[in-house]
C-alpha positions as CSV (number, residue, x, y, z in Angstrom):
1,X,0.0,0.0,0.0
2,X,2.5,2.4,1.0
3,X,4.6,1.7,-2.7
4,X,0.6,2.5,-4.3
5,X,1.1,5.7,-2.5
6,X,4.3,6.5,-3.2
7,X,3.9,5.9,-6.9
8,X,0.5,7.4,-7.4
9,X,2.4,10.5,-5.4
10,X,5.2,11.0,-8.0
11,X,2.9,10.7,-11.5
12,X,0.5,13.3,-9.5
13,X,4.0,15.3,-9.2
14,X,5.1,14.5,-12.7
15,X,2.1,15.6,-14.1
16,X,2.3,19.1,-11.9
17,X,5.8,19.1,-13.2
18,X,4.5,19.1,-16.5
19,X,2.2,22.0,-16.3
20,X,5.3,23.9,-14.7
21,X,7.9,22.8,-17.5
22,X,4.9,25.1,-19.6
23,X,4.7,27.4,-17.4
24,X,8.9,27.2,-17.3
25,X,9.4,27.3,-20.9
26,X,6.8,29.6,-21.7
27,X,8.2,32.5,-19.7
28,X,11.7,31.0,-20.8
29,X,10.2,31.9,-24.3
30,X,8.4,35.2,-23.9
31,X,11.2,36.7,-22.0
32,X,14.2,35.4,-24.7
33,X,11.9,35.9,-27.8
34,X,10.4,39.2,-27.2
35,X,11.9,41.1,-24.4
36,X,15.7,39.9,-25.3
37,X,16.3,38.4,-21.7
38,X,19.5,36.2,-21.6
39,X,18.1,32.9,-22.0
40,X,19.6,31.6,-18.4
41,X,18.1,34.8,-16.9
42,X,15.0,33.8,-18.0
43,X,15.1,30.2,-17.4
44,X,15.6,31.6,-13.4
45,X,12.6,33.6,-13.9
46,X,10.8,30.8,-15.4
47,X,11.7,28.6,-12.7
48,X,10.6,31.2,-9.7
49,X,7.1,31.3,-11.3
50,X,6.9,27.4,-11.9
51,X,8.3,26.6,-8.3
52,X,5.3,28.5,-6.6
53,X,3.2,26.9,-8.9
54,X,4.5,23.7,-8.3
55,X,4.5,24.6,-4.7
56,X,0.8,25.3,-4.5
57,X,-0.8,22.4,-6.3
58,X,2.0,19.6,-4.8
59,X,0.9,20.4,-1.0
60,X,-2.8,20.6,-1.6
61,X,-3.0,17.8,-4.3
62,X,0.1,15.3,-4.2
63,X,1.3,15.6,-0.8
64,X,-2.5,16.5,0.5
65,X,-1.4,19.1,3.2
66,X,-3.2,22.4,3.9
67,X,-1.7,25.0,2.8
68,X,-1.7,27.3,5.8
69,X,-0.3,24.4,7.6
70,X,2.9,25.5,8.2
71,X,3.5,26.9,5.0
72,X,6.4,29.1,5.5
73,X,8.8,26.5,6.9
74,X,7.2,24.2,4.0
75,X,7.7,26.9,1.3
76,X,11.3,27.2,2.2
77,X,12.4,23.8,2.0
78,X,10.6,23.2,-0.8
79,X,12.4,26.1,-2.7
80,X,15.7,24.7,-1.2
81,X,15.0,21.4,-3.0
82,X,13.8,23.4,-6.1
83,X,16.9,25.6,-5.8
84,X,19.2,22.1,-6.1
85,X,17.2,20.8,-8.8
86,X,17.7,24.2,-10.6
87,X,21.1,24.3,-10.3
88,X,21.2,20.7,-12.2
89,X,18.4,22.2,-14.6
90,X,20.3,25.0,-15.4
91,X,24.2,23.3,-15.9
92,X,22.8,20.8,-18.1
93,X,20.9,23.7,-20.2
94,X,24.1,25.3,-20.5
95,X,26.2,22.3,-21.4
96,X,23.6,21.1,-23.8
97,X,23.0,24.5,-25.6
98,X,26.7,26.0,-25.6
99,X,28.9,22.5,-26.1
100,X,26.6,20.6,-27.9
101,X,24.6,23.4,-29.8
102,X,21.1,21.9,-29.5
103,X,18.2,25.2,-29.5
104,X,17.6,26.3,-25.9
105,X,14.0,25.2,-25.9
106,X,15.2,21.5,-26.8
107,X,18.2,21.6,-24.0
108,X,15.5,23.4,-21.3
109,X,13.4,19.8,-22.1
110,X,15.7,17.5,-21.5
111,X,17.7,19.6,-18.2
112,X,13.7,19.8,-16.8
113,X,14.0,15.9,-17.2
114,X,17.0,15.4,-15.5
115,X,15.8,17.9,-12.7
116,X,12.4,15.5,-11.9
117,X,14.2,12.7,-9.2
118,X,15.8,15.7,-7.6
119,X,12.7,17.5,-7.1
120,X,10.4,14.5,-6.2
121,X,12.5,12.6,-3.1
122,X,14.0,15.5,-1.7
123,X,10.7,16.8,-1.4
124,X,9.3,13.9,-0.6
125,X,11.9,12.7,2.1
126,X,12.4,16.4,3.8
127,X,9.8,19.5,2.7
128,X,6.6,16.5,3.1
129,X,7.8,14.3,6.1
């Protein structure tokens, strides 16, 4: 029952994950595209607005907590883990668009893919405890 749990958990967080990698790319997009933002700049912008995103709907849908139930201390470790998983997200974007010369959008797809295990047990094991 509790591997049920746990694995109904991380494809409620995957999916959130993937409304976020739109919400992600999408400002990655707007801001590179039509405001001339350095592309890593606005992936960290992109990320901010996906995290409290992801924040929101992970702790009243996947993790089924209240969100005025001690949502500052929650919030923080959350972004901690996010923070982590960015830093990963945003090498791998770099190293995938600069040395291998794939198009941004394509690299920020696969570095969002290799930010997902990151993101789900540290949150998991620490912010949802």
């Amino acid at each position: 029952i509790l591997m049920k749990r746990n694995i109904i958990e991380f494809l409620k967080f995957s999916t959130i994950g993937v409304l976020n990698t739109g919400i992600h790319i999408g400002a990655l997009y707007i801001l590179t595209e039509y405001l001339e933002v350095y592309y890593i700049t606005a992936s960290l912008i992109g990320f901010i607005l996906a995290v409290t995103n992801s924040f929101i709907i992970n702790t009243t849908w996947t993790f089924k907590r209240k969100i005025s139930e001690h949502t500052n201390k929650r919030y923080t470790k959350f972004f901690i883990i996010s923070t982590i998983a960015a830093g990963v997200n945003i090498l791998l974007l770099y190293a995938i668009t600069e040395i291998f010369g794939v198009w941004y959008l394509l690299s920020q797809l696969f570095a969002t893919g290799g930010s997902l295990i990151i993101n789900f047990l540290g949150n998991k094991l620490w912010t949802y405890k």
